[in-house]
C-alpha positions in Angstrom: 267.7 15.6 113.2 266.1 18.5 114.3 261.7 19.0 115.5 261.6 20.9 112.4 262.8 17.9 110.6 261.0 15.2 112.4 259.0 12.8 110.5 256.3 10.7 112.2 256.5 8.0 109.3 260.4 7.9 110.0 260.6 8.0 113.8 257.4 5.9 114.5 259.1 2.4 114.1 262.6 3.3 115.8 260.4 4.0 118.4 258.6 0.9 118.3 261.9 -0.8 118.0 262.7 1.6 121.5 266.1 2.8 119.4 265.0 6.8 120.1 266.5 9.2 122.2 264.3 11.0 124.9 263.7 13.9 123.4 262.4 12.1 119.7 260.1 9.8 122.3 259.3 12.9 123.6 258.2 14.2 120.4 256.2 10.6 118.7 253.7 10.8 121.9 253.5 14.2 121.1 252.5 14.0 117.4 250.0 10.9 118.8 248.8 13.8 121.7 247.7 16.1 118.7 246.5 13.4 116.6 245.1 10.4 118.1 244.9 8.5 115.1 248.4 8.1 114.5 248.1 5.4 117.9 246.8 2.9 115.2 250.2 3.6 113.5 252.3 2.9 116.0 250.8 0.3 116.3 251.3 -1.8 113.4 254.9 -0.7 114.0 255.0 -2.2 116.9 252.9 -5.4 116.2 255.6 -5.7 113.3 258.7 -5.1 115.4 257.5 -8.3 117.6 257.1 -10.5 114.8 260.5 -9.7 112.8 262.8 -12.6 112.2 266.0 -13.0 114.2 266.8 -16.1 112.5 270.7 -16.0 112.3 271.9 -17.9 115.1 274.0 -15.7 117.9 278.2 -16.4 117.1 280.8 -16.0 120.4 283.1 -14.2 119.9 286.6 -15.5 120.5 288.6 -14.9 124.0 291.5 -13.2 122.1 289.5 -10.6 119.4 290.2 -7.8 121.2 294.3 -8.4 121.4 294.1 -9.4 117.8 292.3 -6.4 116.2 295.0 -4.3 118.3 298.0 -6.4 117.3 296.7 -6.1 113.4 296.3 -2.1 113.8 299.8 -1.9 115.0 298.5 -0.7 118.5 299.0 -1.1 121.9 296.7 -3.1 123.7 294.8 -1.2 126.4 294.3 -1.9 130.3 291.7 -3.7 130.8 289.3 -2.6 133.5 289.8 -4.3 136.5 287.3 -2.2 138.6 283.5 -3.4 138.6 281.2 -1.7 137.1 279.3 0.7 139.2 276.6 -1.0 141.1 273.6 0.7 139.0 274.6 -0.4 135.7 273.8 -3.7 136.9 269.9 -3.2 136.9 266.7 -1.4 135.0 264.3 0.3 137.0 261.7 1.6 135.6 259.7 3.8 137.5 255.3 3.1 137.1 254.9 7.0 136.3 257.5 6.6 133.4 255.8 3.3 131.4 254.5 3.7 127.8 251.4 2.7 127.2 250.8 1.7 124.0 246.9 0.8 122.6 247.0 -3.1 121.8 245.3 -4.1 118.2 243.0 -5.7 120.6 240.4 -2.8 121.3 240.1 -1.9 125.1 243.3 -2.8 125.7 247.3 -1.7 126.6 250.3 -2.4 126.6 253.4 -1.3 128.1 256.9 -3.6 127.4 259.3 -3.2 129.8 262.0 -5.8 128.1 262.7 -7.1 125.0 265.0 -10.3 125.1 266.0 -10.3 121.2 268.2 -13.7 121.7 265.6 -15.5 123.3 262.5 -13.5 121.6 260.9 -12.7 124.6 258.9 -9.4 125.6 257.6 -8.8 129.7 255.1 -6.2 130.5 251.8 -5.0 131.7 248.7 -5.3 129.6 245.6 -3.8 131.3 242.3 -3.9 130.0 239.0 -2.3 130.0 235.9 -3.8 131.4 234.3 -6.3 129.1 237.4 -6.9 126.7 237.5 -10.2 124.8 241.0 -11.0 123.9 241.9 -13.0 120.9 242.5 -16.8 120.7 246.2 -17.5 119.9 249.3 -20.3 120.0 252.0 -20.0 122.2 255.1 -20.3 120.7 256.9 -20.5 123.9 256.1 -20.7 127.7 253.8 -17.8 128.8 253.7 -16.6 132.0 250.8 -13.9 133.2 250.5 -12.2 137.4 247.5 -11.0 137.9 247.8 -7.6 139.7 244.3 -6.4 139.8 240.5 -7.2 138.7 239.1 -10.5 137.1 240.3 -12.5 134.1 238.3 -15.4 132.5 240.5 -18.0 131.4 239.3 -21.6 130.3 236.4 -21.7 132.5 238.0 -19.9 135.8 238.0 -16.9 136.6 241.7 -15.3 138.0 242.2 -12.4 140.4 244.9 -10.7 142.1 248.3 -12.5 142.3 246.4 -15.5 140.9 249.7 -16.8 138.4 249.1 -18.5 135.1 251.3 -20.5 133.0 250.8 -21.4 129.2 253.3 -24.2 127.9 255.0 -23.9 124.4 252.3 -24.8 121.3 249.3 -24.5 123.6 246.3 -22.6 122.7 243.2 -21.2 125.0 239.6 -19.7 124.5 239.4 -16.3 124.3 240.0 -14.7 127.2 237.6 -12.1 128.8 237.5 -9.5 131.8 234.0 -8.6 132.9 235.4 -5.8 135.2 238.8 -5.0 133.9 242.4 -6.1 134.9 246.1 -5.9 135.0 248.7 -8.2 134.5 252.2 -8.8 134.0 253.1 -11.3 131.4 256.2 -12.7 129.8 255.9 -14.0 126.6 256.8 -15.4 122.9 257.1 -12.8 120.2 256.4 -15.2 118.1 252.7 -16.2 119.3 250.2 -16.9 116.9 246.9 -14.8 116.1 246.4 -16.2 112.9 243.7 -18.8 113.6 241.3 -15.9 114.7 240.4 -12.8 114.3 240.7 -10.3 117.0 237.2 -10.9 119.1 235.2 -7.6 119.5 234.2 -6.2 122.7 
């Protein structure tokens, strides 16, 4: 697909799903550049691709599908690699200049994944926030765990700072957390929480 053929509508939740190439990534921040509105968009994309279902349980595969797919194609079974694999394909970096921060439904807030764990429907990230943000009451679906990296964070009566570690077990739920002065955090959590008992709090 070509720019001239790009549509926002089309490429907006492949991006949220992070199945673009560079230069179509390139090109959604761009439209949302030129047209801020489109952020709320994305979005709902994005909110969406966190809460699709991944219900079907994950299958091995069986030690010997490789020499059997071969054997029923009538060809000869390749080499297999006996070299490692080169050093850097064992980790992600992810340099800070390069994150993607994405506006939160929460207003004041953002977000920037830096993995999704489909089998074990997990996202880790950053969420930063500005001064005076309220964030929602919601269930944990599964174990939460938040680093604080910078300003102050309200949580259940106590206030959290820098390097200050907070962990949420499976079906617990929290007041509404605020910020008086901003923050940042890292978090790893369910994408299966649930918002539904309240509406997002405003500002």
């Amino acid at each position: 697909m070509t720019a001239e053929n790009n549509c926002f509508c089309e490429l907006a939740p492949l991006y949220a799903l992070d199945l673009l190439d560079e230069t179509e990534r390139t090109w959604v921040e761009q439209q949302i550049a030129d047209c801020p509105e489109l952020a709320g968009e994305l979005a709902g994309y994005e909110a969406g691709s966190t809460a699709m279902p991944y219900s079907l349980p994950v299958l091995p595969l069986a030690a010997n599908v490789k020499e059997r797919l071969f054997d029923r194609l009538q060809l000869p079974t390749p080499e297999l690699a006996t070299e490692a694999p080169p050093l850097a394909s064992a980790f992600r970096v992810l340099r800070s200049q390069n994150l993607k921060w994405h506006p939160h439904p929460t207003p004041g807030v953002q977000i920037a994944i830096v993995h999704r764990d489909l089998s074990r429907r997990e996202i880790s990230g950053l969420l930063k926030a500005e001064p005076g943000v309220n964030y929602p009451i919601h269930r944990h679906a599964a174990t939460e765990e938040i680093l604080m990296l910078e300003g102050d964070l309200r949580l259940n009566g106590e206030v959290y700072g820098a390097l200050d570690y907070i962990r949420s077990l499976p079906d617990s739920v929290h007041e509404p957390s605020h910020t008086t002065n901003g923050c940042m955090f890292f978090f790893r959590t369910s994408m299966d929480d649930d918002y539904s008992e309240l509406a997002v709090a405003e500002i």
